[in-house]
N, CA and C of each residue as an Amber inpcrd file, in Angstrom:
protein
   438
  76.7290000 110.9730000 -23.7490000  77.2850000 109.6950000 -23.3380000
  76.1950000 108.6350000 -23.3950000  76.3330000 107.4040000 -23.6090000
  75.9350000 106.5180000 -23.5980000  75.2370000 105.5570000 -22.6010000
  74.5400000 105.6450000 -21.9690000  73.9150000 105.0160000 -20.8090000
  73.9020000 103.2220000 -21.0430000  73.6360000 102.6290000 -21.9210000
  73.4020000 101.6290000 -22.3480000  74.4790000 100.4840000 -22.8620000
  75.6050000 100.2530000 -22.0400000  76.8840000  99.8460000 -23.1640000
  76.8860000  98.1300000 -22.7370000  76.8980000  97.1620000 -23.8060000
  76.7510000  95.7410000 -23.6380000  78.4000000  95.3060000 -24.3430000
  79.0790000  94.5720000 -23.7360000  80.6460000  94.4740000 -23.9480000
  80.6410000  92.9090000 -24.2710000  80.9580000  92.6350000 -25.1700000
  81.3250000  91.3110000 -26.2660000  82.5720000  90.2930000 -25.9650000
  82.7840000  89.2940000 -25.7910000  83.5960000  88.7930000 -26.2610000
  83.5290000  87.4260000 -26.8200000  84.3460000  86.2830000 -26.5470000
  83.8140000  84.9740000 -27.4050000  83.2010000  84.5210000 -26.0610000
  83.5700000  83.9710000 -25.1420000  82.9640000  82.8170000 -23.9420000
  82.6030000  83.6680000 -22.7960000  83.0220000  85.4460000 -22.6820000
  82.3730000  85.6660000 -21.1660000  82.7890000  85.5100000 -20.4890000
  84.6710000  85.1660000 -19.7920000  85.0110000  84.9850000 -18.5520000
  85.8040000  85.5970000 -18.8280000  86.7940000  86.1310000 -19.6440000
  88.1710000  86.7570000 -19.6250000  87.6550000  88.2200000 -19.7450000
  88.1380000  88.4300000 -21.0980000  88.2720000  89.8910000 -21.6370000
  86.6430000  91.0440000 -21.6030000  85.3190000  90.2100000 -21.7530000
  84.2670000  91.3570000 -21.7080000  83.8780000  91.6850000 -19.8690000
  83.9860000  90.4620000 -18.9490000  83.6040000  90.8530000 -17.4440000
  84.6410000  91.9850000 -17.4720000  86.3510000  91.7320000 -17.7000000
  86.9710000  92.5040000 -17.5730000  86.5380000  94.4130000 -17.3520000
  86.0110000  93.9620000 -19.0900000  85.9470000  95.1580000 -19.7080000
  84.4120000  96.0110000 -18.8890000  83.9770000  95.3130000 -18.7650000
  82.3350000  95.4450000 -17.5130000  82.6150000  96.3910000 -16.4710000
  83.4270000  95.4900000 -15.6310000  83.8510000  96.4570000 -13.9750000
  84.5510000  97.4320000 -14.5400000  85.6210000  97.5970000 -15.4760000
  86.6380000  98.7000000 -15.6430000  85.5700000  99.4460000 -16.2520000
  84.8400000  99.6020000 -17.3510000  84.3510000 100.6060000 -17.7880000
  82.5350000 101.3300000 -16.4590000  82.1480000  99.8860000 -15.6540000
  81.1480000 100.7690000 -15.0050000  82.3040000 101.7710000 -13.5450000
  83.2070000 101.4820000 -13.4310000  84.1030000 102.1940000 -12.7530000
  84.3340000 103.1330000 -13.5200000  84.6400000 103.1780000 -14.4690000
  85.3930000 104.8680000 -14.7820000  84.1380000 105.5330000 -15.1910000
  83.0570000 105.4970000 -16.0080000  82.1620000 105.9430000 -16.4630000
  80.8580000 106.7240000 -15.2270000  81.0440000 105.5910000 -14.5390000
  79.5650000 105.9430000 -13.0950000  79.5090000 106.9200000 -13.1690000
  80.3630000 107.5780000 -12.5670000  80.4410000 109.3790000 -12.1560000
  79.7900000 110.0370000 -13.0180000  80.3290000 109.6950000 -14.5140000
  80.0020000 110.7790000 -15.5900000  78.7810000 110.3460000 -16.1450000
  77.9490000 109.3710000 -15.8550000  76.6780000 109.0240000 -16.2480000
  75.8260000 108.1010000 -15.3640000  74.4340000 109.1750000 -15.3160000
  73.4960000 108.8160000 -14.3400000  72.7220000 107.6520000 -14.5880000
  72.6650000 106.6690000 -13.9240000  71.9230000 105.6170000 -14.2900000
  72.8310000 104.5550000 -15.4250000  73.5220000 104.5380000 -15.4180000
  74.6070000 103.8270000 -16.2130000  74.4070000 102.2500000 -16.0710000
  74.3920000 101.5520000 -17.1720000  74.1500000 100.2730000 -17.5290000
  75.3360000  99.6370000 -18.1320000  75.9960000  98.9890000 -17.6360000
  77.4420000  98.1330000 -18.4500000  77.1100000  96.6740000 -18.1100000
  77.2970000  95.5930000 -19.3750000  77.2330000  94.5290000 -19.0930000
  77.8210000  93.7050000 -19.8960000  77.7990000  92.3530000 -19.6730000
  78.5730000  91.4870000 -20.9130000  78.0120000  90.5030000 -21.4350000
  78.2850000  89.7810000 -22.1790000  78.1240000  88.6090000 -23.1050000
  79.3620000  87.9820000 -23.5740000  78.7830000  86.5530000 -24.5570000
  80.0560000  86.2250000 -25.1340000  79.1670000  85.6770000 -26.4730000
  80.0660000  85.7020000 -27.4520000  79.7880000  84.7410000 -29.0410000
  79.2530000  83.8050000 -28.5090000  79.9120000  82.8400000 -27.9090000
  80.0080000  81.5880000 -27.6780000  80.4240000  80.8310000 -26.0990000
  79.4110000  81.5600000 -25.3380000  79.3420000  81.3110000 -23.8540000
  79.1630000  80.3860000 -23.0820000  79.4290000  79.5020000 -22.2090000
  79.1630000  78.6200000 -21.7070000  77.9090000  78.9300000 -20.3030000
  77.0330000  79.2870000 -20.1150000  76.0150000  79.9490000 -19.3350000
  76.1110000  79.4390000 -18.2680000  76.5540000  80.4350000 -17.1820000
  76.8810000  80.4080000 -16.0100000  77.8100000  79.9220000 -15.1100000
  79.1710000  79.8820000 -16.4010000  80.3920000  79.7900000 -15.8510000
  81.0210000  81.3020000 -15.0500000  81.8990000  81.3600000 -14.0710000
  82.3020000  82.0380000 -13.4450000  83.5980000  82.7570000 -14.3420000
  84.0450000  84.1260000 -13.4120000  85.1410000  84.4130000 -14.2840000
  86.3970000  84.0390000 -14.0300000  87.1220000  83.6400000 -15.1730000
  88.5490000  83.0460000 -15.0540000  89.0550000  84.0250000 -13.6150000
  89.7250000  82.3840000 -12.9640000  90.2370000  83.4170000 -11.6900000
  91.6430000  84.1850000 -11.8620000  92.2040000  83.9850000 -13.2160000
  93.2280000  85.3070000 -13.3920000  92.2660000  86.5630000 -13.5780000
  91.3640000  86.6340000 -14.4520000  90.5790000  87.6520000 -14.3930000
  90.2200000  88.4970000 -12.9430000  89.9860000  87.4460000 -12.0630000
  89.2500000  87.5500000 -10.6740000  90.0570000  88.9020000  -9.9050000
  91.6390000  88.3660000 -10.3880000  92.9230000  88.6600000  -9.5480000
  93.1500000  89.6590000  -9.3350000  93.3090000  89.9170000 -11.0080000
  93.8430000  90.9630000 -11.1680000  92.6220000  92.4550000 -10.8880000
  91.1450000  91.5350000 -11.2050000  90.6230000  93.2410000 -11.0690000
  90.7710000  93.1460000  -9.3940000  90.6070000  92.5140000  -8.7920000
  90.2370000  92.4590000  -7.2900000  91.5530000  93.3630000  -7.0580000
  93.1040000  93.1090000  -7.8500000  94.4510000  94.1570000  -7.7680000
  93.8000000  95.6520000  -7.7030000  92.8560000  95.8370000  -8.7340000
  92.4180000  97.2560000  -8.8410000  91.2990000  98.0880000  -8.0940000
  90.9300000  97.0620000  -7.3800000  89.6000000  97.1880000  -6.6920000
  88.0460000  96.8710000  -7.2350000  88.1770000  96.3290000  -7.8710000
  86.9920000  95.4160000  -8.8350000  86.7590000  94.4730000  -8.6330000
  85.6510000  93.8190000  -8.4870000  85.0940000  93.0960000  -8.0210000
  84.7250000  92.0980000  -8.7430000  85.0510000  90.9550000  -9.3650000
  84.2940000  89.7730000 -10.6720000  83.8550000  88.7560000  -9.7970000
  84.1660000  88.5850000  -8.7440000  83.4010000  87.5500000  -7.7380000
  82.3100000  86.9540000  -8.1710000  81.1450000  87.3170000  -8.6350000
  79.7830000  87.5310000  -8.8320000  79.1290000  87.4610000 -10.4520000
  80.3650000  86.9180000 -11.0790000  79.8030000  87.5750000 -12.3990000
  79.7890000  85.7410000 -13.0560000  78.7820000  85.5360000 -13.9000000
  78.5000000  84.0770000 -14.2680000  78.3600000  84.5870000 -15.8060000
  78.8720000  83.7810000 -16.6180000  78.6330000  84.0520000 -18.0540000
  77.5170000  83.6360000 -18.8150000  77.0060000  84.8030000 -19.9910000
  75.7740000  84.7750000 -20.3320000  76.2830000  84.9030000 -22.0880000
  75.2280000  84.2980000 -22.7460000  75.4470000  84.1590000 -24.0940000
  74.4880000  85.4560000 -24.8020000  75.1990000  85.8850000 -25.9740000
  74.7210000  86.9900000 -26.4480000  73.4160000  86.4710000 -27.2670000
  72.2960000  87.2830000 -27.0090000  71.5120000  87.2570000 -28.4200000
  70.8790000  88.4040000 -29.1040000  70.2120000  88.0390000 -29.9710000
  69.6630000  89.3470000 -30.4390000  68.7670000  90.0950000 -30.0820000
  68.1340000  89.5060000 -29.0020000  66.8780000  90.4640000 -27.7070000
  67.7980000  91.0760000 -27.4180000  69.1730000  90.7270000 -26.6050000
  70.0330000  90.8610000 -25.4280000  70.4970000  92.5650000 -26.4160000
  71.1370000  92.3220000 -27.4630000  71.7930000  93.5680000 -28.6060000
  70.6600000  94.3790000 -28.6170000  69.3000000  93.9730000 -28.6670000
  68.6280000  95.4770000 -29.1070000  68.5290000  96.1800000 -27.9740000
  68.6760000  95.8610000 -26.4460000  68.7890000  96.1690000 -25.3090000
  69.7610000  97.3400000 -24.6530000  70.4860000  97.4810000 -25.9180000
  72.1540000  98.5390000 -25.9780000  72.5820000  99.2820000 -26.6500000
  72.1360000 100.4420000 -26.3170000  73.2600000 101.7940000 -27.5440000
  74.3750000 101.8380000 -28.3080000  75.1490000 101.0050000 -27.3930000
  76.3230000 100.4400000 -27.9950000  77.3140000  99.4810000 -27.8390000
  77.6800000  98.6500000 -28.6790000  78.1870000  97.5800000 -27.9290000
  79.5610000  97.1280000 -28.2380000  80.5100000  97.4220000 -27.4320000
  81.8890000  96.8990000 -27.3970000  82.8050000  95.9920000 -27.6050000
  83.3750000  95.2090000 -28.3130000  83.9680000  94.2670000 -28.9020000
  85.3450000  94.0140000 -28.4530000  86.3600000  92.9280000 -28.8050000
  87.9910000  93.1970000 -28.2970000  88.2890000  92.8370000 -29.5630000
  87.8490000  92.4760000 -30.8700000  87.9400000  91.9170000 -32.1110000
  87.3880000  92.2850000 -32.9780000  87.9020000  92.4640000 -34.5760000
  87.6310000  92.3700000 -35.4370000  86.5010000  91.5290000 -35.5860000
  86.6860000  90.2380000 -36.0410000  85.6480000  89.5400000 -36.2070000
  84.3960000  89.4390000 -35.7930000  84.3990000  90.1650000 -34.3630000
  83.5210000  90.0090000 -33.9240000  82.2230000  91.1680000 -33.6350000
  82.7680000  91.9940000 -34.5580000  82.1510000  92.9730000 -34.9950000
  81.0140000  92.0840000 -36.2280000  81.5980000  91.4700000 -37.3830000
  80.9620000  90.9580000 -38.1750000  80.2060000  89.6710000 -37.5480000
  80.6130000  88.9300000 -36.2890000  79.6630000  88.0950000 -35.9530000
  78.0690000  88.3640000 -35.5190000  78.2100000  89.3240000 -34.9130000
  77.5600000  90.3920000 -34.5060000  76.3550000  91.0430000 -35.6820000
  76.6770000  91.3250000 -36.0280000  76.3270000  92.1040000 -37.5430000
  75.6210000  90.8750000 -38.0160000  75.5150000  89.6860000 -38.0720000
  75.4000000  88.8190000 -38.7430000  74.6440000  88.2410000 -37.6670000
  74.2400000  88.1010000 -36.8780000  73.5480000  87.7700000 -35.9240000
  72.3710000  88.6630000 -35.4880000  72.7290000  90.0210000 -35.6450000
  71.4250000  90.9520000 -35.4680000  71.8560000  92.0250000 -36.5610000
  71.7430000  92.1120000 -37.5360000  72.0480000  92.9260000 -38.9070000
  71.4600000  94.0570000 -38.7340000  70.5080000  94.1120000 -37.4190000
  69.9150000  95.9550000 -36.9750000  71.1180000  96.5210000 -36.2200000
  72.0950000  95.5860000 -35.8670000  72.8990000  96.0200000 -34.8730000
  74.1420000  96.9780000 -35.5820000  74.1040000  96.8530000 -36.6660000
  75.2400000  97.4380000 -37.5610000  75.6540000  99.3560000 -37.2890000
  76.1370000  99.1830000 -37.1040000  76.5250000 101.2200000 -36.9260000
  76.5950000 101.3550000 -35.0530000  76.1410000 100.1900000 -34.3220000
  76.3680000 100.5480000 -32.9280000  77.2040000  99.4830000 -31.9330000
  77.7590000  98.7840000 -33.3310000  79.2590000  98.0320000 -32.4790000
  80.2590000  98.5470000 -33.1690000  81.3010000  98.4000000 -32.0670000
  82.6590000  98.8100000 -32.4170000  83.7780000  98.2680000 -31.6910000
  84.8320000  98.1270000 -32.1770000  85.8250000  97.3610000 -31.1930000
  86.5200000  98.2590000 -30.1970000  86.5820000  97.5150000 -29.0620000
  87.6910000  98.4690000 -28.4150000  88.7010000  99.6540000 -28.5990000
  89.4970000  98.8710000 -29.1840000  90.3590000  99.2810000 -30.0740000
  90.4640000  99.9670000 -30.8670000  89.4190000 100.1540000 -31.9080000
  88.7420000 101.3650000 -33.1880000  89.8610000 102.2370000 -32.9720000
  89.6920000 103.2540000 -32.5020000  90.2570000 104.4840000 -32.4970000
  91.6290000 104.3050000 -32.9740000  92.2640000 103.4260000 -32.3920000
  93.5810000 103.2810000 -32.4090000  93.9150000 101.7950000 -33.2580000
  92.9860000 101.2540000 -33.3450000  93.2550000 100.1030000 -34.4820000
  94.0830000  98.9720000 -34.4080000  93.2350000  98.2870000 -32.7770000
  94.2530000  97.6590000 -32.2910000  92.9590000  96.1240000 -31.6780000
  93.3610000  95.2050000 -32.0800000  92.4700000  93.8480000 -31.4410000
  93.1580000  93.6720000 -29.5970000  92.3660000  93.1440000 -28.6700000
  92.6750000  92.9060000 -27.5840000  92.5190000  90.9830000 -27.7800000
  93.4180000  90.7570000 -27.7660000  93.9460000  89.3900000 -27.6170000
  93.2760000  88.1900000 -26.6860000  92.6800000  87.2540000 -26.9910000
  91.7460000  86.3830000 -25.5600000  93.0490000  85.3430000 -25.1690000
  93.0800000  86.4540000 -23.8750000  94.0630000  85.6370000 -22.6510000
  93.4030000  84.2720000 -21.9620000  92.3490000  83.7200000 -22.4000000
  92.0270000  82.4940000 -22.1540000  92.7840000  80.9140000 -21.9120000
  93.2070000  80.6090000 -20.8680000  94.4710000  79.4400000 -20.9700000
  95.4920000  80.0210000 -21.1910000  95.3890000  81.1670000 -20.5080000
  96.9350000  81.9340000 -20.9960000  97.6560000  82.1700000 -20.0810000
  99.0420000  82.2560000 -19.6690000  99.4980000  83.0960000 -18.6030000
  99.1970000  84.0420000 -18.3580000  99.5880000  84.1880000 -16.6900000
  99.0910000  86.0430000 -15.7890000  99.3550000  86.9730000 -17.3260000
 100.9820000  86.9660000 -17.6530000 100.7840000  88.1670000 -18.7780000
 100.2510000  88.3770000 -19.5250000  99.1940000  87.5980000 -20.5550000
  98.3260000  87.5370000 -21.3340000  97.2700000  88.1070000 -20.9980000
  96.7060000  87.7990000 -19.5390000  95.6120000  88.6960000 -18.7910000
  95.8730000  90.3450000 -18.6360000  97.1810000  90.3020000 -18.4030000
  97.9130000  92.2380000 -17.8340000  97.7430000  92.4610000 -19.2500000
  97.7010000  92.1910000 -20.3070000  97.7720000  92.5410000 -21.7340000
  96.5000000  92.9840000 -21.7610000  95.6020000  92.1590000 -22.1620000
  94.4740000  92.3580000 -22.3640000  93.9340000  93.4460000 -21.5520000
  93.8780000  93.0950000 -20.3840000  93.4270000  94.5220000 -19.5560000
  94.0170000  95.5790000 -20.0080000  95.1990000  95.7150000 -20.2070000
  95.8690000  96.9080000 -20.3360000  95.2150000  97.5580000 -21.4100000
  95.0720000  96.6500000 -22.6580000  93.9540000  97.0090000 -23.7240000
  92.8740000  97.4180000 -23.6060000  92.1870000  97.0950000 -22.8270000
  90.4980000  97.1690000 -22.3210000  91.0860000  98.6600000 -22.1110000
  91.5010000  99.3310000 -20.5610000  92.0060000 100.0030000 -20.1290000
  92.1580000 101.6920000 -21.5910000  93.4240000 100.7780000 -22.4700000
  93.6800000 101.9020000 -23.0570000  92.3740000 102.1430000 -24.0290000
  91.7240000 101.2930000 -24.3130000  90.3680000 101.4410000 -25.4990000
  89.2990000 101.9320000 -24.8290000  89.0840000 102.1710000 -23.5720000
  88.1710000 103.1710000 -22.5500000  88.7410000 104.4050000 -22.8360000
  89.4490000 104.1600000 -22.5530000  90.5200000 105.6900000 -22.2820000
  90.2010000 106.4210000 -23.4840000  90.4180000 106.0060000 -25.0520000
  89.8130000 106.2100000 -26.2110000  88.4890000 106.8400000 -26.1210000
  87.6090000 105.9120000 -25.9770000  86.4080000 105.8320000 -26.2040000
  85.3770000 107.2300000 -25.3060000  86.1830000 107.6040000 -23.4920000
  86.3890000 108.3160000 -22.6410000  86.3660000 109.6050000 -23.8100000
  87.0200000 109.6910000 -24.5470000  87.9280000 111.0520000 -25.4040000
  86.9650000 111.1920000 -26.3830000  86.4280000 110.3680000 -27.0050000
  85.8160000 110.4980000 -28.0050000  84.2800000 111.2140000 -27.6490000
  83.9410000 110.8790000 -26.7560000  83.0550000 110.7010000 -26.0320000
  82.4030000 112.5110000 -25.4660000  83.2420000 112.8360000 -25.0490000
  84.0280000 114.4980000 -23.8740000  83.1800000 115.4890000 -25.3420000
């Protein structure tokens, strides 16, 4: 398993904090010293997380209270074993931004071949989506992993 996992998205308040608390929650147990964190493409530095985001993990027992958004760079990528995406594209932004990084991003989704959607300005359901995605692309990744 992976000790080291840095989670992607474009701005850092929706879909990668998301993906942060849900994956250092399910993972802790099964790895000692465990590191999960986030970034965005295109972050606004030290904005807070969307308070639908807030809501819903606080629904699950997660905590985003605390989390301020940070912009990705290429110090930040060599810092991570592997790094998590909700997009296509943003696999190649990535790649193209630190071209050492190639073979240790992957999207969420991969396995199952599926983009997680940025619920950004979106309604509550757009957020239950996305999570639900995050959610099922752990769950994946969990399997692959075993």
């Amino acid at each position: 398993m992976f000790s080291r996992i840095l989670i992607v998205c474009v701005g850092n308040v929706c879909r990668s904090p998301m993906a942060e608390v849900i994956a250092r929650s399910r993972f802790a147990d099964q790895v000692a010293g465990l590191r999960v964190e986030s970034a965005g493409l295109a972050a606004l530095e030290g904005r807070p997380a969307d308070p639908l985001a807030v809501q819903l993990m606080r629904a699950r027992g997660l905590d985003l209270s605390g989390h301020r958004a940070r912009q990705l760079t290429p110090e930040l990528l060599r810092e991570f074993e592997l790094v998590l995406v909700m997009e296509a594209w943003h696999v190649k932004q990535i790649e193209h931004l630190s071209p050492v990084s190639r073979g240790k991003v992957f999207r969420l989704g991969h396995w199952r071949d599926f983009d997680i959607a940025d619920p950004f300005q979106q309604p509550r359901e757009a957020f239950e989506q996305a999570a639900a995605g995050i959610e099922r692309g752990l769950e994946d990744l969990a399997k692959v992993l075993r």
